[in-house]
N, C-alpha and C positions, 0 to 999 in steps of 0.2 A: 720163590717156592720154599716152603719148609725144607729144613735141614733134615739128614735121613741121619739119622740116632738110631743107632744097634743097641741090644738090648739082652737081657738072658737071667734068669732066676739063679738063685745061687742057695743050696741049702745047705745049714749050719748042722754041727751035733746036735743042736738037742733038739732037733725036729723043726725049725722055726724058718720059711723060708723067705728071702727075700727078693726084691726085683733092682741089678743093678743095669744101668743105660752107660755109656762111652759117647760122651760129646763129641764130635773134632774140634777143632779149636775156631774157635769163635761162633760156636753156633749159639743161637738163638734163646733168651731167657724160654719166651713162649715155645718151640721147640721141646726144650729140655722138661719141661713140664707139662705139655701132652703126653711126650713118652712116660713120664712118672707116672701116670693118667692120677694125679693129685685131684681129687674134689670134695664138696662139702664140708669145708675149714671154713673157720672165721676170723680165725685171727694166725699171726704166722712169729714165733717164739725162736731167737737165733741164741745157742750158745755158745761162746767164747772163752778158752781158760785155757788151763793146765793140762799137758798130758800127759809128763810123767814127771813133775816136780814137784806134786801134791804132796805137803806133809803128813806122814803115817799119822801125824795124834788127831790131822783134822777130817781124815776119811769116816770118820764114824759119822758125826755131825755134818758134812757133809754129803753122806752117804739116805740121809734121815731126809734133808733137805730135799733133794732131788727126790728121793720117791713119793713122800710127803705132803711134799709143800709146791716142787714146780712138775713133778708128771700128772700130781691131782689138781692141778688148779690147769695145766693143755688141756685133761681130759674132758674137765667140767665147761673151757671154753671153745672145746670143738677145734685147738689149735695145730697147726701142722709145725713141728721141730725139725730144726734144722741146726745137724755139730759138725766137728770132725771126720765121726763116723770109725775110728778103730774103737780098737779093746782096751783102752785105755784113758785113767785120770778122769777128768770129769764128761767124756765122750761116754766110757764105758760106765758110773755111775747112770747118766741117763735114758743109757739103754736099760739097767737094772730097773728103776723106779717107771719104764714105760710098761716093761715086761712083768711086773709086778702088779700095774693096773690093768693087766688083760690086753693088752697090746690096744688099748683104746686109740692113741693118737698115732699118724703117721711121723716115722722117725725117720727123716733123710740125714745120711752120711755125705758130707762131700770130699775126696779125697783125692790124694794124686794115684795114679793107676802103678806106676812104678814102685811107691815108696810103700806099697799093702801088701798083702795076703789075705786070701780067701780060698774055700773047696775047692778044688777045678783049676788053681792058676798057675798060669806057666810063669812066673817070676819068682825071682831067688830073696824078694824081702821080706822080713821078718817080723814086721807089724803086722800085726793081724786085724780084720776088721772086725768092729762086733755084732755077736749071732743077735743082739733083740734087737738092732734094726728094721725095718720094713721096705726103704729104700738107699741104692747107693748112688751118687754122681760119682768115677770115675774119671777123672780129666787127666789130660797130658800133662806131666809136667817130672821133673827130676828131683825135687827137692821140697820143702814143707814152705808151705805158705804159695806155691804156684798158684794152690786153689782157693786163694782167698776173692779174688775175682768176682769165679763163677757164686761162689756162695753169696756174693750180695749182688751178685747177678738175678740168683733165683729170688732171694727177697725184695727185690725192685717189682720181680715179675709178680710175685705169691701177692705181693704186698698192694692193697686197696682201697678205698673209702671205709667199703666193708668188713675190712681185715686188716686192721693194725697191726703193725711190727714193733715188735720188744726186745730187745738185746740182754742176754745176764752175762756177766761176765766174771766169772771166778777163776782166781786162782791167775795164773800166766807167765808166760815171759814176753819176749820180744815179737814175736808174732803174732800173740795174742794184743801186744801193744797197737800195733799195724792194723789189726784189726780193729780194734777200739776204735782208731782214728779213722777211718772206712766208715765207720757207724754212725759217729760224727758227723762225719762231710755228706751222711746223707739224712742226715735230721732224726736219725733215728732215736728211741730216748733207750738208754744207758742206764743198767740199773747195776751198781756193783756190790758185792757181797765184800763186804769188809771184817777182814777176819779171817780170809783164805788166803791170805798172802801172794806173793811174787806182784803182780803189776795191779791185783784188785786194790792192794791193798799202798800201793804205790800211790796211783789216782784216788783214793780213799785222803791221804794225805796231803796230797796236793790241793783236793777239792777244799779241804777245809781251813786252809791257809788261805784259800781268798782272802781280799786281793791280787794280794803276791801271786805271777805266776812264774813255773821252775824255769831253769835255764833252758831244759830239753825243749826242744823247739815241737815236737810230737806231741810231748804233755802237755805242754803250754797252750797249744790248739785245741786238745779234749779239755781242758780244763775252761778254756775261754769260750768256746762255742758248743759244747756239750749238755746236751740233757740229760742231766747228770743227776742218780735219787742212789742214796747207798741202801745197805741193809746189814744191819748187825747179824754175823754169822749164830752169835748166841743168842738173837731173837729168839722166841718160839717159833714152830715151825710155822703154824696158824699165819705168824704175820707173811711170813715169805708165800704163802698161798694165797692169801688177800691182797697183796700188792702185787703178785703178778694177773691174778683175776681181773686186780681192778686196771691197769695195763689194758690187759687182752681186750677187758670191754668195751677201749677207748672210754673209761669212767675217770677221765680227768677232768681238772675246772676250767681249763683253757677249752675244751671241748665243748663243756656243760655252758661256758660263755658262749659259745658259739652258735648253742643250742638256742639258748636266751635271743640272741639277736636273732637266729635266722625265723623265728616263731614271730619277732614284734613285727620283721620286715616285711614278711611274708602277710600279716593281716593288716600291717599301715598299710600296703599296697590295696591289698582289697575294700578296706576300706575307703580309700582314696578313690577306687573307682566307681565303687557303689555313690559315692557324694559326688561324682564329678555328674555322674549321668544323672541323678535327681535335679543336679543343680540346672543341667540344658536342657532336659524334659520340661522345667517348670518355664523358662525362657522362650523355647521354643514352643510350648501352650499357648503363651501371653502372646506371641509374636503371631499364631495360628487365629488367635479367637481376635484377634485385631484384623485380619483379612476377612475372614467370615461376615464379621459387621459390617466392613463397608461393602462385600459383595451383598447381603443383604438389604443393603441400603439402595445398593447402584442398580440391582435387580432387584424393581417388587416382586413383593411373592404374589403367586394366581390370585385371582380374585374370581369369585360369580357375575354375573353382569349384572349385581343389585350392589356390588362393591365387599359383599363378604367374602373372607381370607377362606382357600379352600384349604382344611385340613384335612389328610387323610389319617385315620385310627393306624396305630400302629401294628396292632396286628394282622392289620391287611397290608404294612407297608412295604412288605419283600416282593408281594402278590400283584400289589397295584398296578395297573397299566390306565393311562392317559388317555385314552381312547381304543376304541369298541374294535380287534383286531378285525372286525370282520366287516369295519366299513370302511369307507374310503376314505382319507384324512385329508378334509381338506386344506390346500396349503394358506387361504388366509389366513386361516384361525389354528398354524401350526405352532405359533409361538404362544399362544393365547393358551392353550392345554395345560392343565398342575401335572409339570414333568416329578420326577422322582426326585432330581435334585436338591429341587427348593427343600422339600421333606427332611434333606440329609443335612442342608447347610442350619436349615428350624430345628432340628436333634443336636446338631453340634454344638449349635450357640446353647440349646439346654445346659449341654456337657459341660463344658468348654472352663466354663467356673468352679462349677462340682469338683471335676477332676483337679485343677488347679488349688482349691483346696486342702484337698485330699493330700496332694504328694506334698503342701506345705506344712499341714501336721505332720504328715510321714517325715517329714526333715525336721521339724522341732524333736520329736517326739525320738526318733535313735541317735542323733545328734553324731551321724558319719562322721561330720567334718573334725569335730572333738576329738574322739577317737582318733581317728586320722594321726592328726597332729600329736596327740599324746605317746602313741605307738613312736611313731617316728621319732620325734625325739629320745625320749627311752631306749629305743634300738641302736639310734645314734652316742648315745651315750655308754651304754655298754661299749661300742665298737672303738670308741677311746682308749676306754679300760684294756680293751683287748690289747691293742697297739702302745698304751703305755707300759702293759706287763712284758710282748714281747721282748719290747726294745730296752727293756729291765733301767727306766727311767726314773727318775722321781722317789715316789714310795716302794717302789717295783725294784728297787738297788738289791743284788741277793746279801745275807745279811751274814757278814762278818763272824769268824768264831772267836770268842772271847778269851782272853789270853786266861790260864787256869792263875789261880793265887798265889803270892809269893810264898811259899811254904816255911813257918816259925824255925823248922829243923829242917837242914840239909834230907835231900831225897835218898835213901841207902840203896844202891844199886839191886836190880830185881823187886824193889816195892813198886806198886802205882801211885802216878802224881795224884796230888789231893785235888778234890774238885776243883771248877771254877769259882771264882769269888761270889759269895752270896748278897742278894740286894740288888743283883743284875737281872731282873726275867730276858727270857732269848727275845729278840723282837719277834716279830709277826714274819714269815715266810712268802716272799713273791705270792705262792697259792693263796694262801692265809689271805692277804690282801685283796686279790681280785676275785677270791669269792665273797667278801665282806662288802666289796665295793658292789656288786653285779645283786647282791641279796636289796641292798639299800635301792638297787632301783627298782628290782622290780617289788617290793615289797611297798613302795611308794607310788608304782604305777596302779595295782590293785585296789590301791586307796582311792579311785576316780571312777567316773563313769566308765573304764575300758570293763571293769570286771565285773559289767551287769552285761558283757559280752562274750558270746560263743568264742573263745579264739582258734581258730582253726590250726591244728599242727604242722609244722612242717616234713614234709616227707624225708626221710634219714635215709631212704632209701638210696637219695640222690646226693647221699654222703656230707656228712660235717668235717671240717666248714664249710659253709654254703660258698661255690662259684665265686671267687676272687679275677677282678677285668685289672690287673696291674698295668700301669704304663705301657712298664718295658718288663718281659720275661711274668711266668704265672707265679700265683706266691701260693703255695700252702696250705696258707693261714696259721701254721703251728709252730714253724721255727721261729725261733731268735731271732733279732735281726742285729744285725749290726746295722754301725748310723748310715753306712751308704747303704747297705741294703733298705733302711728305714727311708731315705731320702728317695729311691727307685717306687717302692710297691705302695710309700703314703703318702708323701707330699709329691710326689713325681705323676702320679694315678692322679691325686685330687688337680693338683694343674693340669692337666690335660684332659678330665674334666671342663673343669672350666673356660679352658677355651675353644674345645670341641662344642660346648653349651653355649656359650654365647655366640658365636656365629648362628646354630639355629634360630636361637630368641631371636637373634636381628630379622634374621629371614619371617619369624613367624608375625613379629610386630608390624613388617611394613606390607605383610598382604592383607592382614587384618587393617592397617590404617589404610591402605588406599580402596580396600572397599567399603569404607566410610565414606571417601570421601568421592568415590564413584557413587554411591547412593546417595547424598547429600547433590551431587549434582544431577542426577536423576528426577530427585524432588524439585529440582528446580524446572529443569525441563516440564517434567508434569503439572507448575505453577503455569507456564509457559503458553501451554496446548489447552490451558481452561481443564484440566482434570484436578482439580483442587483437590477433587476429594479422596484421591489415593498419595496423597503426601503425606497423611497417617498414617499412612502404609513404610512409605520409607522411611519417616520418622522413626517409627516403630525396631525398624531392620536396625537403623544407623546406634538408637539408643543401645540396643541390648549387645550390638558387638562393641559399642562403647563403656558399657558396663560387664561385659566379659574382660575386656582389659583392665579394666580397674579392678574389679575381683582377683582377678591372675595375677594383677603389678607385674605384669612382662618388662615395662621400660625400668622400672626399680631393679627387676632381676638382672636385668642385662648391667646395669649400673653396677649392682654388688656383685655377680659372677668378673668382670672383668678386675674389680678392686681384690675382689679375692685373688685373682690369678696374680693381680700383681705383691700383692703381700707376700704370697707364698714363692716368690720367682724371688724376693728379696730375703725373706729366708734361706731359701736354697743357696742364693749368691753370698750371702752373708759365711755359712759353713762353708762353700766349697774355697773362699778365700781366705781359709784357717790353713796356718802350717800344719804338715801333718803329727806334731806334738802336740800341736794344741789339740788337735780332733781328737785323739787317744786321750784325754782327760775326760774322764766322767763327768765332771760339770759341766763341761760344755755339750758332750750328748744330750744331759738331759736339759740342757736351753734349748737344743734343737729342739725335742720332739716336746717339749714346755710350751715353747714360739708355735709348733707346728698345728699343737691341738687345740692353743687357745685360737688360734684363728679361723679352725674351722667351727671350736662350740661356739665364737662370737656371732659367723655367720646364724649360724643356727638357731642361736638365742635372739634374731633378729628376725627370724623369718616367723618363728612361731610367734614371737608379741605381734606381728601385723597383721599373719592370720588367724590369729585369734580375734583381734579387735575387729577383720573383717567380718568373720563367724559370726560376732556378738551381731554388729550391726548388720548383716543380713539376715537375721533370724528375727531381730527387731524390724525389718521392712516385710518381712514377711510374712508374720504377724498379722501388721495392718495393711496388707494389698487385698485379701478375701474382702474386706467389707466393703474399702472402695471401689473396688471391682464392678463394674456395670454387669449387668447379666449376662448380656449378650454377647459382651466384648471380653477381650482378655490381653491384651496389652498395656491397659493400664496396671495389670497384677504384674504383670511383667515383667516391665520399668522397674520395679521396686522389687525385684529380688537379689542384684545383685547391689554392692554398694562401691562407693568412691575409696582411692586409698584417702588414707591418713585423718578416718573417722574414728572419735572415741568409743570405745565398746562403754554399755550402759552397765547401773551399779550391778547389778546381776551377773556381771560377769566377772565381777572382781574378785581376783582373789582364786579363781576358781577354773584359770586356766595351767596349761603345762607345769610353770610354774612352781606348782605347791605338789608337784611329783620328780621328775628328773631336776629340778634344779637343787632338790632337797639332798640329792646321792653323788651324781657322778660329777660334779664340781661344778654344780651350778649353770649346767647347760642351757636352761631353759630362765629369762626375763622375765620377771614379774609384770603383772597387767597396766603399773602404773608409774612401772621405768619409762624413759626417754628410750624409743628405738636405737638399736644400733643397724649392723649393715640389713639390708632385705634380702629376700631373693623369695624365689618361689616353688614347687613344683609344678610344671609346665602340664596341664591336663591334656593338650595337645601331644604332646610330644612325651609318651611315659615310655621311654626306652629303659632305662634304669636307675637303680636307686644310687646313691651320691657314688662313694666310694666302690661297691661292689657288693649288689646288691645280690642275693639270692633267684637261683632260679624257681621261677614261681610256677604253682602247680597249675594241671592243665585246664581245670574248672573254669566255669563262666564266670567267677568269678573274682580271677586272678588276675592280676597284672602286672606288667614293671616299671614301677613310675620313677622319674627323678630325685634325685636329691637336695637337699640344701644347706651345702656348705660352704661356707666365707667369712670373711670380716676383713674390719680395719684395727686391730691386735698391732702393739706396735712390733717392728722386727728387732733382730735379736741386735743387742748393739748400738741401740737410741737411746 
């Protein structure tokens, strides 16, 4: 049952009233925020700082900031603020700059009920809360900082797919440190105003001493797991409103990567299923119009008693009846009558090639499977990117600040040191990189047949990042990882993948092979019984589930999903049998998640060169099935839609698969047409539960779906 939250308005001097609520203690985020009756926010803005150790020379400038730069940049995002909530330091600044904007955004105070004052209160403290508030949380507590709790209590609550949370933190002491580290541990990103001193400006210098971190065991944690962006106090105001805008809007690149992937994932799947069903419609044509003929055969059609075929006109064919309802039918001559039947099966063998055809231009001509593949890959690629930026690996290292010049003349106390040495540019920034990287693929994906295609958007509704299935516990998708966390939500997720997958494959292979070879002894039987002439029939059956399995490479899948599981189990074993000195070395992290991700692009660059080569040669058999095609029959078109593994794709296809797109950007994910395979695998068209890692939940449309992944290889491990 909800908690029962008391509640009562409170009005200030200058006319301005607000609504404060009394928690009891431990009541409820959702609770506490009914009562505040909080709605239509979209994003949810925490301040942290100083509140009364603000330096008088910096209230000006920071007085400017706050009305300026962070109450007009809540107003213009629709955000709900969350301080302190007294009259003072930078609680009472943002009350000033909210009140100053026409009281646009909702300002919640949280504070302890003991350590306040307000209109109406029966306590003897001297703090007083401030009048431009809108809301208060009063909670129990004796002394400052009780309430730090509840306030990121309420931010867990506020905080949503829809409504990102942003931390500023100016100014501080030790409470404000606590807090920081609160903010921290909950992924939240950290924006500190450098230039306001006390703990902003603490973590200001610590941040930029990376590597190093300090001995304070507090700092040391915000500093090493912190999402951590400063901001120069003597910025223009403009910037501190454009950086918290672009915050609020969730307009970061880790997000905008996210975007990227959940858009490719979202239409490889669609695409995938639009080709999967062309591909068993055409199958199951070929496999229909090969029954048709031999019933055709096995049953003549009516004749006249001069030996002419009775046709009926079609426009009397819905109409027609076989004899005269009004006379008696007699039963010798009951088989003998032109039933309707014959009429349907004489229409369908018409059909039966037409249409066959038909959906086999339709399959040259949008070229699904391409598409397909090309998405996939590209999406898969980004999703690298993503995981090599979290886990701040490789190119992804944050980048060192450069020791400033040895100065010709000693430094005179009260001057500033002379720049950094020149000839040094700064390198490239974690973001810098992974939008650089994420542009190169899709800018190279564009360059292919995908972008003579509609791509459907993915719904943001259902919040970025798209639905992450981790191992063990959910992930995010935004935070950092550290290596065991990277070893739990990536290599931990992709193994358990792959061994949750191959057991399926097993199971799917061996009912698809033993109804082979139930229909192979069928046709035998039917040798047997003198019905010779429906062993075309099961020939027909046995071919094309023969040739679904070769299209699919089920047995190859199964082969490289288990190689994969084991590659990555010896990864895994590999780090976890590191001292924990050695783990804490940056080069060895980034051989983890080096080892981790070449072995899934190996997979991956293995799967697309086979299905690609299969692509080429089933678009080349299908081609030439229309003309061989008998008229009446459609099994011979059939036969030849899918093809065998480990056929050469023709010149036409060289050069002109995945290849000359993602392998171009995210480190070569994708094999050229006329590499040596490495490991296989497949996406299981049977079985499209989801996509490798953690795939996107796909929209409701008929034409969405969520199909497998493929990721593996034989990558050597880390330590050969």
């Amino acid at each position: 049952m909800p908690t029962a939250i008391s509640k009562k308005p409170i009005a200030f001097d200058n006319n301005h009233e607000a609504i404060a609520v009394f928690p009891p203690a431990g009541a409820k985020a959702e609770d506490i925020i009914a009562a505040l009756d909080i709605r239509g926010y979209q994003a949810v803005l925490l301040i942290i700082g100083g509140a009364d150790n603000v330096d008088e020379k910096l209230k000006s400038p920071l007085t400017q900031m706050f009305s300026r730069g962070v109450a007009r940049a809540a107003a213009m995002m629709d955000a709900v603020i969350i301080d302190g909530g007294t009259e003072a330091g930078v609680m009472a600044m943002m009350g000033q700059g909210v009140a100053e904007r026409g009281f646009k955004s909702p300002l919640i105070g949280v504070a302890p009920l003991s350590m306040v004052s307000y209109p109406g209160s029966e306590g003897k403290a001297e703090t007083p809360l401030d009048p431009n508030h809108s809301h208060f949380v009063l909670v129990r507590g004796n002394a400052w900082g009780s309430e730090t709790n509840v306030i990121f209590k309420l931010v867990r609550g506020l905080k949503s797919s829809k409504a990102p949370a942003v931390v500023l933190l100016v100014s501080g002491g030790a409470i404000t440190k606590k807090e920081a580290l609160q903010a921290v541990r909950q992924n939240l990103p950290l924006f500190i105003v450098e230039g306001s001193g006390g703990t902003a400006d603490e973590i200001a210098a610590a941040w930029k001493a990376k590597p190093e971190h300090p001995d304070d065991p507090v700092m040391a944690e915000i500093i090493a797991d912190g999402r951590i962006e400063l901001h120069l106090l003597d910025n223009l105001v403009n910037s501190a409103e454009r950086l918290l805008m672009r915050a609020l809007a969730g307009d970061n690149v880790l997000l905008q990567s996210w975007a990227h992937f959940a858009d490719y994932d979202l239409n490889a799947n669609i695409q995938h299923k639009r080709f999967h069903r062309l591909q068993v419609a055409i199958i199951s044509i070929g496999v229909l119009g090969t029954a048709l003929a031999l019933i055709s055969q096995v049953y003549a059609e009516p004749k006249s008693p001069d030996g002419t075929v009775l046709l009926t006109p079609l426009a009397d064919w819905w109409f027609y009846r076989p004899w005269n309802v009004n006379q008696i039918v007699d039963p010798r001559n009951f088989f003998r009558r032109p039933w309707v039947g014959w009429w349907l099966i004489h229409y369908l063998l018409l059909i039966t090639p037409i249409l066959l055809t038909m959906l086999i231009t339709a399959a040259n001509r949008f070229k699904q499977g391409k598409k397909w593949l090309l998405l996939r890959a590209n999406a898969e690629a980004i999703k690298r990117e993503i995981f090599r930026y979290r886990a701040r690996a490789g190119d992804y290292k944050d980048v060192p600040t450069l020791p400033p010049a040895a100065p010709s003349s000693p430094v005179q106390p009260g001057q500033p040191a002379p720049p950094a040495a020149p000839g040094f540019p700064s390198p490239p920034t974690p973001d810098q990189v992974l939008a650089q990287r994420v542009e190169d693929v899709t800018r190279n994906l564009m360059r292919t047949e995908v972008n003579a295609a509609g791509l459907k958007p993915y719904d943001k509704d259902k919040g970025l990042p798209p639905d992450m299935d981790a191992a063990q516990g959910g992930d995010d998708g935004l935070s950092f990882l550290t290596p065991d966390r990277y070893v739990q939500v990536r290599l931990g997720d992709q193994l358990n993948y792959y061994r949750t997958k191959a057991v399926k494959l097993e199971r799917q292979l061996k009912v698809i092979q033993w109804s082979i070879f139930i229909i192979g002894g069928l046709g035998s039987l039917l040798a047997a019984i003198n019905h010779q002439v429906w062993i075309a029939l099961t020939t027909a059956l046995a071919a094309a589930l023969t040739n679904y399995l070769s299209y699919q490479r089920t047995d190859e899948t199964l082969t490289t999903y288990n190689q994969g599981a084991t590659d990555l189990n010896n990864v895994k074993a590999w780090w976890t049998a590191l001292p924990p000195e050695e783990q804490a070395k940056q080069d060895n992290v980034t051989t983890l998640v080096d080892h981790t991700e070449q072995v899934l692009q190996s997979e991956l660059d293995g799967w697309v060169q086979r299905m690609t080569n299969a692509l080429a040669k089933l678009r080349t058999g299908q081609q030439t099935a229309p003309a061989t095609a008998p008229a009446p029959m459609g099994a011979e078109a059939a036969g030849d839609q899918i093809v065998g593994a480990g056929e050469t794709a023709p010149d036409e296809y060289a050069g002109a698969g995945p290849a000359e797109t993602a392998s171009e950007t995210a480190g070569d994910q994708v094999v050229s047409e006329g590499e040596t395979d490495e490991s296989s695998t497949d996406e299981s068209s049977t079985d499209e539960s989801t996509t490798d890692e953690s795939s996107t939940d796909e929209e409701a449309a008929t034409d969405e779906e969520t199909t497998t992944d493929e990721d593996t290889t034989d990558e050597p491990k880390p330590g050969e």
